[in-house]
C-alpha positions as CSV (number, residue, x, y, z in Angstrom):
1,X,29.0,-6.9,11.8
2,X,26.7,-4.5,10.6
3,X,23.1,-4.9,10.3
4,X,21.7,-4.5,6.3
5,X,20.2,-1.8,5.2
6,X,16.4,-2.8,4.3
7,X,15.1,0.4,2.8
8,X,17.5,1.8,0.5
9,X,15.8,4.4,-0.6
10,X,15.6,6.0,3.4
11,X,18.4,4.2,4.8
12,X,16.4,2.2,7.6
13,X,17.4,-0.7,9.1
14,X,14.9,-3.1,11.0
15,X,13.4,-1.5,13.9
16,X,13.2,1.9,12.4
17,X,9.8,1.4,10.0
18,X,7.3,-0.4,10.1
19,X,4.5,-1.7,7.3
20,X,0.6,-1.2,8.4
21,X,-1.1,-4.4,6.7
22,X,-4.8,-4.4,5.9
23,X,-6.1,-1.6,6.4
24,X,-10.0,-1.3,6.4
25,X,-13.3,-0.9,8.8
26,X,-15.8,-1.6,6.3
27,X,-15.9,2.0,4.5
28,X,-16.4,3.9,7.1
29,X,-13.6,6.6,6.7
30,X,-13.8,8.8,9.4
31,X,-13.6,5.5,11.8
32,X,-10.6,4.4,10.0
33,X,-9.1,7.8,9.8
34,X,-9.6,7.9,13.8
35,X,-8.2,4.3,14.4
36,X,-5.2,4.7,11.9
37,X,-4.5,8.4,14.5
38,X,-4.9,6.2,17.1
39,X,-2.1,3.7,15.9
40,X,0.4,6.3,14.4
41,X,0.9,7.8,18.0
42,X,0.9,4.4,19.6
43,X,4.1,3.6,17.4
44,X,5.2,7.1,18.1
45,X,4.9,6.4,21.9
46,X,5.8,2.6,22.4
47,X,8.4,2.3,19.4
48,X,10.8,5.2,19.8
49,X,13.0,4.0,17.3
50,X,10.5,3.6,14.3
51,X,11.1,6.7,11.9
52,X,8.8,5.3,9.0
53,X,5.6,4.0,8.3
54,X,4.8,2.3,5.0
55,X,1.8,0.8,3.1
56,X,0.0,-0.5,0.4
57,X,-3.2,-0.3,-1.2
58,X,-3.6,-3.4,-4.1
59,X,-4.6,-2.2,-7.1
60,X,-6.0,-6.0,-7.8
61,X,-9.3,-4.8,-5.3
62,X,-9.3,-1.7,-6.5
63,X,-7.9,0.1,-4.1
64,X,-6.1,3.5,-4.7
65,X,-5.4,4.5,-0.6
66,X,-7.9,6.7,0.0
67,X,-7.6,6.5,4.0
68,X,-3.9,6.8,3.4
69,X,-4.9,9.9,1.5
70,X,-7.2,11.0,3.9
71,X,-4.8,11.2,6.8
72,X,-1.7,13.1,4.7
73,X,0.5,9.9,4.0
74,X,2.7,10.8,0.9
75,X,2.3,8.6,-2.5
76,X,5.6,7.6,-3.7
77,X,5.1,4.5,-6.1
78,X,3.0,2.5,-8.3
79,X,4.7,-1.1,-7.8
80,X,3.9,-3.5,-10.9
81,X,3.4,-7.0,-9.7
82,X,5.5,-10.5,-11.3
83,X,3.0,-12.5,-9.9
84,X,0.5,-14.6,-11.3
85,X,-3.2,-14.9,-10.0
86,X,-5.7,-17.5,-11.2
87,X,-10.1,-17.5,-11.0
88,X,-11.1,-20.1,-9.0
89,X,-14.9,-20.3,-7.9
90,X,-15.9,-16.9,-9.3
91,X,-12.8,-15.2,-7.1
92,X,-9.5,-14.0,-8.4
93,X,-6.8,-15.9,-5.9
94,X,-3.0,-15.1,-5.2
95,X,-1.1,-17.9,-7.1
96,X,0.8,-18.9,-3.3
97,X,-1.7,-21.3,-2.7
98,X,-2.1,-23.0,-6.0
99,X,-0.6,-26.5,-4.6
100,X,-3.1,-26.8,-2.0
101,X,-7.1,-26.0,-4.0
102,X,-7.2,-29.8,-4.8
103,X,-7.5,-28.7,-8.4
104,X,-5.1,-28.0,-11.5
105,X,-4.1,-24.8,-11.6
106,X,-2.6,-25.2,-14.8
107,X,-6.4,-25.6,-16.0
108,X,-7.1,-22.7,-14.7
109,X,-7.7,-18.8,-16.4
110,X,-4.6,-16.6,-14.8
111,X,-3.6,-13.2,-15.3
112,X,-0.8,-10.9,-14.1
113,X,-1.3,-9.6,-10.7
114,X,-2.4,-5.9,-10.4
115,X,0.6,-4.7,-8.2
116,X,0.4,-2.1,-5.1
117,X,0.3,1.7,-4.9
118,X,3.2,2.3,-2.0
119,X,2.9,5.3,0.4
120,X,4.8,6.4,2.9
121,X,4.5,8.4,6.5
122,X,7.6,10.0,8.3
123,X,7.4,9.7,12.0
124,X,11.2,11.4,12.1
125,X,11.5,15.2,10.2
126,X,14.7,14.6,9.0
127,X,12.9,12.0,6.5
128,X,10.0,14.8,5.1
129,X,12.1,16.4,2.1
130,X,13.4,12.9,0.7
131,X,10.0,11.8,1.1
132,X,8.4,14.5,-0.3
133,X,11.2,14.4,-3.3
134,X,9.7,10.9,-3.8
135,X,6.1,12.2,-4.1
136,X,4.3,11.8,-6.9
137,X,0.6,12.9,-7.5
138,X,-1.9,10.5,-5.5
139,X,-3.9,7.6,-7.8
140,X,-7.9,8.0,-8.8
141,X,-10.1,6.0,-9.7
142,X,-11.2,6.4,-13.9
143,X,-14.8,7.6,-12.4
144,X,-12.6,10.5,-10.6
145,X,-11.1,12.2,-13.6
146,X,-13.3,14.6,-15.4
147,X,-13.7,14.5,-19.0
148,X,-12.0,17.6,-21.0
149,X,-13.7,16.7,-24.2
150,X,-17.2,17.9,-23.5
151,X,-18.6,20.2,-26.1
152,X,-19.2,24.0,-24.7
């Protein structure tokens, strides 16, 4: 039997990509520029078979990717979330451990979760042009964009 697909969109099975999770050494971008160099060639050195890097920046903190950014990964989707989250002790908190705060949630304010900006980085070249026929423009933050209405 055939193993499943598990990324359509690239035709990878398991083994060939891999997801980087949490991503951060306390904003100091040129350190996590160097360590996330560091890791890509790792992969490319001890896991022959992986063709595809993915991750994901949440939207909920604020996050837009910059590292990712930064070090040439390519933006491919702005992922809106189902999920639920609810404020508990001044902190917004993913609604998976709701059964366990020793409160009810159901008292509690909620809101929709933020959702995830998804980018992508190719370790194999034959996966470049459907990535970068996935690419859209990368996400900024409102204090990025500059105002066209100013008077001349």
């Amino acid at each position: 039997m055939q193993e499943p697909v598990k990324s359509k969109k690239f035709n990878l099975r398991n083994g060939q990509y891999l997801e980087l999770n949490r991503m951060a050494l306390n904003g100091k971008q040129s350190s996590t520029s160097k360590v996330l160099s560091i890791a890509i060639k790792l992969i490319k050195k001890e896991c022959p078979t992986v063709k595809m890097l993915f991750s994901y920046a949440d939207k909920g903190q604020n996050h837009n990717g910059i590292i990712y950014q930064a070090t040439n990964w390519i933006y491919i989707e702005n992922i809106e979330s189902s999920g639920t989250e609810y404020f508990l002790n001044g902190i917004w908190k993913h609604d998976r451990g709701r059964y366990n705060w020793a409160i009810d949630f159901k008292t509690l304010p909620k809101r929709k979760k933020a959702g995830k900006h998804k980018y992508v980085y190719p370790l194999d070249k034959s996966l470049i042009e459907i990535c970068n026929n996935l690419k859209k423009p990368f996400p900024k933050n409102l204090s990025d964009k500059v105002e066209s209405n100013s008077p001349s």
